[in-house]
C-alpha positions in Angstrom: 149.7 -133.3 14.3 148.1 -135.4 11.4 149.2 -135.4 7.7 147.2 -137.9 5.9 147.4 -137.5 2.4 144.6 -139.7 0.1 145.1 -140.9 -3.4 142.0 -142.4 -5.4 140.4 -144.3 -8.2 137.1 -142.7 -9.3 134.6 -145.0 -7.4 137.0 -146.7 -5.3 135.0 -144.7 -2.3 138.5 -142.1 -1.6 136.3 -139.3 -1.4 133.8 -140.6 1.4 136.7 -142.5 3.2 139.2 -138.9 2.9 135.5 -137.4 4.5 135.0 -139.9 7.3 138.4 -139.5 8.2 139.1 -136.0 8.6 135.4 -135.9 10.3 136.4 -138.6 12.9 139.8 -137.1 13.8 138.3 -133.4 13.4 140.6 -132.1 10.9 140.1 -130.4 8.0 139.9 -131.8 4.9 141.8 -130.2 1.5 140.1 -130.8 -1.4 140.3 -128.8 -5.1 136.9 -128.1 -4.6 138.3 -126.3 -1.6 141.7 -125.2 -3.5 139.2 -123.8 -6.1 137.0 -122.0 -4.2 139.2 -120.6 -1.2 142.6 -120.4 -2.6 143.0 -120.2 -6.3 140.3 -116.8 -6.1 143.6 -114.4 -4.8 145.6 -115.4 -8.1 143.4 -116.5 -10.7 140.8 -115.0 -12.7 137.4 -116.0 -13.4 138.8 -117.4 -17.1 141.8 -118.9 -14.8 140.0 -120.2 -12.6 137.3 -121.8 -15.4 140.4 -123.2 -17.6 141.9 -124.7 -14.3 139.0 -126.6 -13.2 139.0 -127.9 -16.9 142.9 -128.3 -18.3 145.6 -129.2 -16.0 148.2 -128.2 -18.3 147.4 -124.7 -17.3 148.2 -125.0 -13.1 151.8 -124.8 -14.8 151.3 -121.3 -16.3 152.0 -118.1 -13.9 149.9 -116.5 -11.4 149.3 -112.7 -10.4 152.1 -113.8 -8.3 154.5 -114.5 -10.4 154.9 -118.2 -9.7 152.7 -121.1 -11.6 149.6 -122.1 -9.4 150.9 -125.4 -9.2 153.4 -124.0 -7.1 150.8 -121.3 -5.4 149.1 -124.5 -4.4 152.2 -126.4 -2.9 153.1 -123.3 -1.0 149.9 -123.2 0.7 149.7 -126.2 1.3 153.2 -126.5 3.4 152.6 -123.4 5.1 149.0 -124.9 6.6 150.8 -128.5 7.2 152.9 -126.6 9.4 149.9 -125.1 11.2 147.5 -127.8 11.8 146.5 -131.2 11.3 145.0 -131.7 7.8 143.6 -134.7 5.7 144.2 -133.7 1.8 142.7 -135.6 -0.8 144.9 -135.7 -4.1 146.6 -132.4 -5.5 149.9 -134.3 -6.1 149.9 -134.3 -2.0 151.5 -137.7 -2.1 154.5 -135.8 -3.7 154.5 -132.9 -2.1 154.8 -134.6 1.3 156.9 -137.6 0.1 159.3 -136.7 2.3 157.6 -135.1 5.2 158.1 -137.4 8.6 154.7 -136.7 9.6 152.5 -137.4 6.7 150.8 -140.6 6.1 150.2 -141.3 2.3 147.7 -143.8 1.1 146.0 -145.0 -2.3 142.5 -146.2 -2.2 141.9 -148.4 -5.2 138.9 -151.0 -6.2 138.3 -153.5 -9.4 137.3 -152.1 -12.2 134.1 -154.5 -12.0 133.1 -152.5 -8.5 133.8 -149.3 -9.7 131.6 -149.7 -13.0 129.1 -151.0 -10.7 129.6 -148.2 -8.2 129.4 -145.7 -11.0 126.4 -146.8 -13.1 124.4 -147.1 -9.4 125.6 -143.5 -8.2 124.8 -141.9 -12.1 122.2 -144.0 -13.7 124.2 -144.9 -16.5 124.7 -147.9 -19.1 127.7 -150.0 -18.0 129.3 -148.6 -21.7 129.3 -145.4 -20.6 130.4 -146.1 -16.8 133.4 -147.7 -18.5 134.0 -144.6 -20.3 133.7 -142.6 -17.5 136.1 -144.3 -15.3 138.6 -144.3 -18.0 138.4 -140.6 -18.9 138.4 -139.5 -14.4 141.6 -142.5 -14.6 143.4 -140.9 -17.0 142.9 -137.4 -15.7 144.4 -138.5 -12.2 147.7 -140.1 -14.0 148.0 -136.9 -16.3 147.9 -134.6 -13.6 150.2 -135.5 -11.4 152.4 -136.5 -14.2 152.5 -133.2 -15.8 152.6 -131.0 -12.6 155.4 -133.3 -10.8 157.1 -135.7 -13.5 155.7 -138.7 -11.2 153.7 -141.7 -12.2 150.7 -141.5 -9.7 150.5 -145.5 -9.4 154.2 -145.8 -8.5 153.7 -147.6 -5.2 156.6 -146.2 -3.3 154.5 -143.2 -3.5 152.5 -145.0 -0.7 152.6 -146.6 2.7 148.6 -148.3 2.7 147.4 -149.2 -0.3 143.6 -150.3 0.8 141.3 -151.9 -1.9 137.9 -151.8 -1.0 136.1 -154.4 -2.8 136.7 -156.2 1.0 136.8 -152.8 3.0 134.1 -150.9 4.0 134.4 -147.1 4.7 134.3 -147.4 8.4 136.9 -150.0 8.1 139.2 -148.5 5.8 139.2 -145.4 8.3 139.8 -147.5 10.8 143.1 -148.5 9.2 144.8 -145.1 8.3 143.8 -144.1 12.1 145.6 -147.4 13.7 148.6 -146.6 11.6 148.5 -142.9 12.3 148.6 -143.8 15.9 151.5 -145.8 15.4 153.3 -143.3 13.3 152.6 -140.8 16.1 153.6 -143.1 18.6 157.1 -143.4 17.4 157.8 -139.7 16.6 156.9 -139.1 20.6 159.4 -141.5 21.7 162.1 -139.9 19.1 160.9 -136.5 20.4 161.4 -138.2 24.0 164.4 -139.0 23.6 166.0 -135.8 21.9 164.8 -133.9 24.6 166.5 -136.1 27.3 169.7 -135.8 25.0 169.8 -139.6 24.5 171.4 -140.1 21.0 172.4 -144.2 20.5 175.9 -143.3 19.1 177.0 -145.0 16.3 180.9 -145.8 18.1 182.8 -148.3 17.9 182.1 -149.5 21.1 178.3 -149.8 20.3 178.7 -152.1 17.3 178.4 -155.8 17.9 181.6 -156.7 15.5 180.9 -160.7 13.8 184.3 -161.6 14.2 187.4 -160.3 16.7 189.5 -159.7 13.5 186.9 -157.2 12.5 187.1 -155.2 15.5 191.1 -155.1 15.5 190.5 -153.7 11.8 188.4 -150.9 12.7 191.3 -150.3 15.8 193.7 -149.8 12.5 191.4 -147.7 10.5 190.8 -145.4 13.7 194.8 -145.2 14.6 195.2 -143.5 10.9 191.8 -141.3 11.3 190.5 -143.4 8.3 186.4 -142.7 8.9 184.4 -146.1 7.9 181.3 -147.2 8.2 180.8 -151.1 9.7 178.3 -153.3 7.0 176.2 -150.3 5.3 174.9 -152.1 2.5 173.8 -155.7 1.3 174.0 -156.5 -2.2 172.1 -158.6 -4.1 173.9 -160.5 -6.5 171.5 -163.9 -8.0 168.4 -164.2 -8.6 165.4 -166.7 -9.2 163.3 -167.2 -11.9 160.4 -165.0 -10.5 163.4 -162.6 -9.3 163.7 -163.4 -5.9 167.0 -162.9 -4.4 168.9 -165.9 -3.4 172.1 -164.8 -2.8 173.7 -161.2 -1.2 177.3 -159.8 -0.3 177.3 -157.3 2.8 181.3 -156.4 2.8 182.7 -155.4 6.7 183.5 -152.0 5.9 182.7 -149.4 3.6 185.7 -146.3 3.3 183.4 -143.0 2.7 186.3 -140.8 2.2 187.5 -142.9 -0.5 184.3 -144.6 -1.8 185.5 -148.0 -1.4 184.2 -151.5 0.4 186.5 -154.2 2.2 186.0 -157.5 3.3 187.9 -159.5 5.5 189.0 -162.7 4.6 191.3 -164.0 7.8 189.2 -167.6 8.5 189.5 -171.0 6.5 190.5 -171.4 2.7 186.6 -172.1 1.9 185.5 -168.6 3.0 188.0 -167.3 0.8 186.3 -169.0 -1.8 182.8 -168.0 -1.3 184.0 -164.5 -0.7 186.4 -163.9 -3.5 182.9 -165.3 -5.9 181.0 -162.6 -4.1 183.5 -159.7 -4.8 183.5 -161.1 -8.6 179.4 -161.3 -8.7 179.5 -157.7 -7.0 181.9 -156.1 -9.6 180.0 -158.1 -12.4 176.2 -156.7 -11.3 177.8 -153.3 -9.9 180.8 -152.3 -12.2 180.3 -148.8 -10.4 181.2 -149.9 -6.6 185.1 -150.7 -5.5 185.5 -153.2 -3.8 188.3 -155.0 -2.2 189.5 -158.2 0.0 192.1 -158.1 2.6 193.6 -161.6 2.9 194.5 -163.2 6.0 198.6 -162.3 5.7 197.6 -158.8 4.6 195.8 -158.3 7.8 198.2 -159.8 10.1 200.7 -157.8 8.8 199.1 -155.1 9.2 198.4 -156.0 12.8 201.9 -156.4 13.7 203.3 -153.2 11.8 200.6 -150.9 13.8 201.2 -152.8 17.2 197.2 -152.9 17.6 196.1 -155.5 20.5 196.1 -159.2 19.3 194.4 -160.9 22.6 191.4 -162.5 20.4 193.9 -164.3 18.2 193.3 -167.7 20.0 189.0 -166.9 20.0 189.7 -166.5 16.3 191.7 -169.7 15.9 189.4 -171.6 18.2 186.1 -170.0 15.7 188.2 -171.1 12.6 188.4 -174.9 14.1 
């Protein structure tokens, strides 16, 4: 099933490219027109329902129900996303479904320049008062989702397609969503696939391609004491450029979840000590919050010897350190 959800500027064209879309895949579009006129009716009053076309500050006071009608709304919502294949257009949608594996958020968005343009064409007015006008529908988009779900509505990892259509038309902005909902769908049928044949990739030790021998005979002594680990989880970033790329990143070997805590192996030549021992003190200096610790070459030797774990890729290790 489809779950597109569609964020818009006023005059960036959402509303004809949210209609095309649900048109060409034949799913029905969610609107607050809709919400308004089919929903809202079996909770709200004819005052409500005048004050929430107007304010919304008031979808966070209580319904008939008992619950605000922001949350009426959201509850609907979910229960027909489970149901069928829907295109909704705002509503807070992209926050709703932020975490749904099926939905598809995008933000439609144009220059200001367009949009006056658009506006003053569509309503007949004076580019002064197509400025206000844009400004005034703006600032009612931010403030609702911003009241209703504590979320800035142009915080971009709100999104997967951001689609600016000074260069798109509508045809080819629908175009878009549907080549990406294809992939999207795509991939889930291959998970799906896969779960049903009962083919999980198991995260063993045997499935992880170890950088180093040494690595793999320290995961043999963290498994002989039931120690659970996780091999290279994270990167961190530790220097930047000026314009705040990064230039320079630490992934330690191992991270200990039971006891919150990263290693790194240090068993190859004095200079990789070096560089590694900078990254632990660049890591502790940028994240004073993570643990972190090295395991020197004599530590880990030791430790090889006192747990009798196999030593066979000693000489591939010397011959890698030559």
């Amino acid at each position: 099933m489809n779950l597109i959800t569609i964020s818009r500027q006023t005059a960036s064209l959402g509303d004809e490219i949210a209609g095309k879309l649900a048109k060409k895949l034949g799913i029905q579009i969610i609107s607050r027109d809709y919400v308004i006129n089919k929903w809202l009716p079996e909770v709200a009053t004819d005052h409500e329902l005048n004050m929430l076309k107007e304010s919304s500050k008031f979808y966070k006071r209580k319904s008939s129900r008992g619950i605000s009608f922001a949350d009426f709304i959201e509850n609907k919502l979910i229960e027909k996303a489970k149901k069928e294949s829907l295109v909704i257009l705002g509503l807070g949608s992209q926050v709703i479904f932020r975490n749904n594996p099926r939905a598809i958020h995008v933000k439609i968005v144009a220059s200001k320049n367009r949009r006056i343009k658009r506006i003053t064409k569509k309503y007949g007015l004076e580019e002064k008062q197509a400025k206000r006008t844009i400004k005034l529908s703006d600032r009612k988009h931010r403030r609702y989702v911003w009241r209703i779900y504590d979320k800035d509505w142009s915080e971009p990892t709100l999104y997967h397609l951001a689609l600016n259509t000074d260069g798109l038309s509508v045809k080819e902005a629908v175009n878009m969503i549907i080549y990406l909902g294809d992939i999207k769908k795509d991939k889930q049928n291959a998970l799906t696939t896969e779960a049903g044949k009962g083919k999980e990739i198991p995260k063993t030790q045997e499935s992880l391609d170890f950088a180093h021998p040494s690595e793999k005979e320290f995961a043999d002594i963290l498994n002989m004491h039931n120690i659970e680990w996780e091999y290279e989880p994270t990167e961190f970033p530790l220097e930047w450029d000026a314009e705040g790329n990064i230039t320079l990143g630490f992934r330690p070997d191992f991270y200990l979840t039971e006891y919150d805590t990263y290693l790194e192996l240090t068993t190859m030549k004095r200079k990789y000590v070096t560089e590694k021992n900078k990254k632990k003190r660049l890591l502790e200096k940028n994240y004073p919050d993570v643990n972190i610790k090295i395991v020197y070459k004599k530590d880990f030797h030791s430790l090889v010897e006192r747990f009798g774990v196999s030593n066979e890729n000693e000489e591939a290790e010397q011959e890698n350190n030559e």
